[in-house]
C-alpha positions as CSV (number, residue, x, y, z in Angstrom):
1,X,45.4,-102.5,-17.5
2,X,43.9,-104.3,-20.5
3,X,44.3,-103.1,-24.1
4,X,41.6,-100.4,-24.7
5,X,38.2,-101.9,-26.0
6,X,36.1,-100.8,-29.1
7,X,32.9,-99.8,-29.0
8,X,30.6,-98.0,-32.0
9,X,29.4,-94.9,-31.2
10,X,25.9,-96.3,-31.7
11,X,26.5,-98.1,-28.4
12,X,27.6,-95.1,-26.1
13,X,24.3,-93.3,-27.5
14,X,22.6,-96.3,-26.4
15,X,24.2,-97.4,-23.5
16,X,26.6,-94.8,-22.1
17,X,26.7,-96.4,-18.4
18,X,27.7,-99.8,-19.8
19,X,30.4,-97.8,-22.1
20,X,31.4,-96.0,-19.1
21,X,32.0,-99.5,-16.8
22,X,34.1,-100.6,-20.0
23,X,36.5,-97.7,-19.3
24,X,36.5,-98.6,-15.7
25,X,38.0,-101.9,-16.6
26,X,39.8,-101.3,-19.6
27,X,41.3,-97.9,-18.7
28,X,40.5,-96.4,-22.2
29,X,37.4,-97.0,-24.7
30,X,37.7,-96.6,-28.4
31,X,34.4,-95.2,-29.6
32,X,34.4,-96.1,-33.5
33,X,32.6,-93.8,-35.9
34,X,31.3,-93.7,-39.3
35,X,31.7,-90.0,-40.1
36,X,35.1,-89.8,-38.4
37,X,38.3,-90.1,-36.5
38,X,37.7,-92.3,-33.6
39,X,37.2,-91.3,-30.3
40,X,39.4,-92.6,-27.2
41,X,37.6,-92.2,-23.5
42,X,39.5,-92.7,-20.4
43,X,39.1,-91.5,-16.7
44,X,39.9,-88.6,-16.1
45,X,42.6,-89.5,-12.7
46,X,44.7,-91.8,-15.1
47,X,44.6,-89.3,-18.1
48,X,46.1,-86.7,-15.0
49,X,48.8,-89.4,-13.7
50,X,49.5,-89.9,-17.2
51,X,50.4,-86.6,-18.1
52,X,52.1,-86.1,-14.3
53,X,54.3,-89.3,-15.9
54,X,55.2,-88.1,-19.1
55,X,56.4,-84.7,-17.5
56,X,58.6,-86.4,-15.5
57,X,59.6,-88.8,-18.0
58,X,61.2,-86.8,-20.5
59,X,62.4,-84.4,-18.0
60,X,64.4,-87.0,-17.3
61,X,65.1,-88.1,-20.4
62,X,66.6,-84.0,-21.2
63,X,68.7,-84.1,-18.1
64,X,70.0,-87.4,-19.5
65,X,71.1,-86.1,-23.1
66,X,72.4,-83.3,-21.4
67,X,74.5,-84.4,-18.8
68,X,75.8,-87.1,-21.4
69,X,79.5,-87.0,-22.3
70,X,80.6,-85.8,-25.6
71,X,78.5,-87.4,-28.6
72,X,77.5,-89.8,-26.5
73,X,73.3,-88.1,-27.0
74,X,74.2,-88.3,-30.8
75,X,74.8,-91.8,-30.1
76,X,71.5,-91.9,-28.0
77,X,69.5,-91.1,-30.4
78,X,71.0,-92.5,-33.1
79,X,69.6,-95.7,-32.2
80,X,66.6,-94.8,-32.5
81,X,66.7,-92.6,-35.6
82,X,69.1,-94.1,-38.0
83,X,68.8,-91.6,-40.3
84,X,70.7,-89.5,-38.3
85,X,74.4,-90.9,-40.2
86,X,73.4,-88.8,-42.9
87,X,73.1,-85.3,-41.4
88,X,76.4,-83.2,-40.8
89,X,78.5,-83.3,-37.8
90,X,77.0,-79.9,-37.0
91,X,73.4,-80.4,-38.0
92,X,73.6,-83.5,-35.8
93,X,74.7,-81.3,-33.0
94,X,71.4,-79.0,-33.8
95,X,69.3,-82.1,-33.8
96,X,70.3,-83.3,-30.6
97,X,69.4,-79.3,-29.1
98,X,66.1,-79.6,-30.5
99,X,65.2,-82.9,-30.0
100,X,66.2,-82.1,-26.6
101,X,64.1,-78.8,-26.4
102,X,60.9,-80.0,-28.3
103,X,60.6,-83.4,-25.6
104,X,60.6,-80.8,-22.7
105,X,58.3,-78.2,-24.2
106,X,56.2,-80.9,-25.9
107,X,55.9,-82.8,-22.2
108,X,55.0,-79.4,-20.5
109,X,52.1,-78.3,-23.1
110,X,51.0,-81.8,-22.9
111,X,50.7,-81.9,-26.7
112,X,53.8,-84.1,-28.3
113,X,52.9,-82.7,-31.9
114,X,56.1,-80.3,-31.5
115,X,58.1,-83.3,-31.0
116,X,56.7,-84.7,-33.8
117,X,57.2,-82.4,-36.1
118,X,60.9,-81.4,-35.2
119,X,61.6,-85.3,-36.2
120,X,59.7,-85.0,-39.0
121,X,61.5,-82.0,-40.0
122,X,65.1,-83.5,-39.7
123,X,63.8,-87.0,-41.1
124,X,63.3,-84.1,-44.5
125,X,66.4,-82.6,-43.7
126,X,68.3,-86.3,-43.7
127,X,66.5,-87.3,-47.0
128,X,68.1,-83.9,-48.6
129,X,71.8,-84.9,-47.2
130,X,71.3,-88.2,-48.7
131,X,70.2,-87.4,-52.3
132,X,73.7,-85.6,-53.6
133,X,71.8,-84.4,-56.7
134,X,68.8,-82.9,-54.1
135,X,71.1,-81.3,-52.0
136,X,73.2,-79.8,-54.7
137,X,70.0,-78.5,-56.4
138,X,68.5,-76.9,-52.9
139,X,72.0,-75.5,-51.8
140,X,74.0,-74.6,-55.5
141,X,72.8,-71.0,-56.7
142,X,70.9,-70.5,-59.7
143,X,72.8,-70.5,-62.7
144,X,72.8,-67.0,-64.0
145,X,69.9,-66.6,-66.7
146,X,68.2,-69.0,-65.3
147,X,65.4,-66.7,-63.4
148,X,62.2,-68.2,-63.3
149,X,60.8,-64.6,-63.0
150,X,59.0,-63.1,-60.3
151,X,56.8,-65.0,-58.1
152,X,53.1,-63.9,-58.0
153,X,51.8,-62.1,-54.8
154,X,50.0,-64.9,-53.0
155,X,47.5,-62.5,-51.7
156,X,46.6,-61.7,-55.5
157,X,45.0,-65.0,-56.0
């Protein structure tokens, strides 16, 4: 399969049949436009064995982490997220869960935005354990007399 070609959306008004041969041969089409995201076209059999693929791909990929001895998933993973050495031995631990938990749920919706967003989440989390002077502000309690005073109803706005 070739990389996907580009096309402006001009042309698939125009010519949707020549469009459509292009993602025949290219597998997908990028349709640029002006007032927008781009759109991506691809048939709708490989977009099906695609999915079929990435189903079975990170089902396998959660019975690996699992069935992995000791921190050896910690290890896994920390190859490919560095930021990892920061977190806590047991906030690791809750990363490797939910890492594990968001590739299988995000495979089986068919939507990896969950998956996404967990890393995005502990990537935030990481950047507090490495900023002493963060993490002591978000996790020290508030001095006593220093109430910033009651927080406005956001329905009241």
């Amino acid at each position: 399969m070739v990389a996907a070609a580009e096309v402006q959306w001009s042309q698939l008004q125009r010519d949707a049949k020549s469009v459509a041969k292009l993602v025949d041969d290219a597998g997908q089409v990028r349709v640029r436009r002006r007032d927008g995201v781009p759109l991506l076209l691809s048939r709708e059999d490989r977009a099906t064995a695609a999915d079929a693929g990435a189903i079975t791909a990170a089902r396998a990929l959660r019975n690996a982490l699992v069935h992995l001895p000791g921190d050896a998933a910690a290890e896994v993973l920390r190859e490919e997220f560095p930021w990892v050495d920061v977190l806590p031995p047991a906030d690791l631990a809750v990363f490797v869960t939910d890492f594990v938990r968001a590739v299988q749920a995000s495979a089986e919706l068919g939507s990896w935005t969950l998956l996404a967003q967990t890393i995005t989440e502990w990537q935030g989390t990481a950047v507090i354990h490495a900023d002493p002077e963060l993490r002591a502000s978000l996790v020290d309690p508030v001095p006593e007399g220093d109430d910033f005073g009651s927080v406005p109803s956001p329905a009241g706005r």
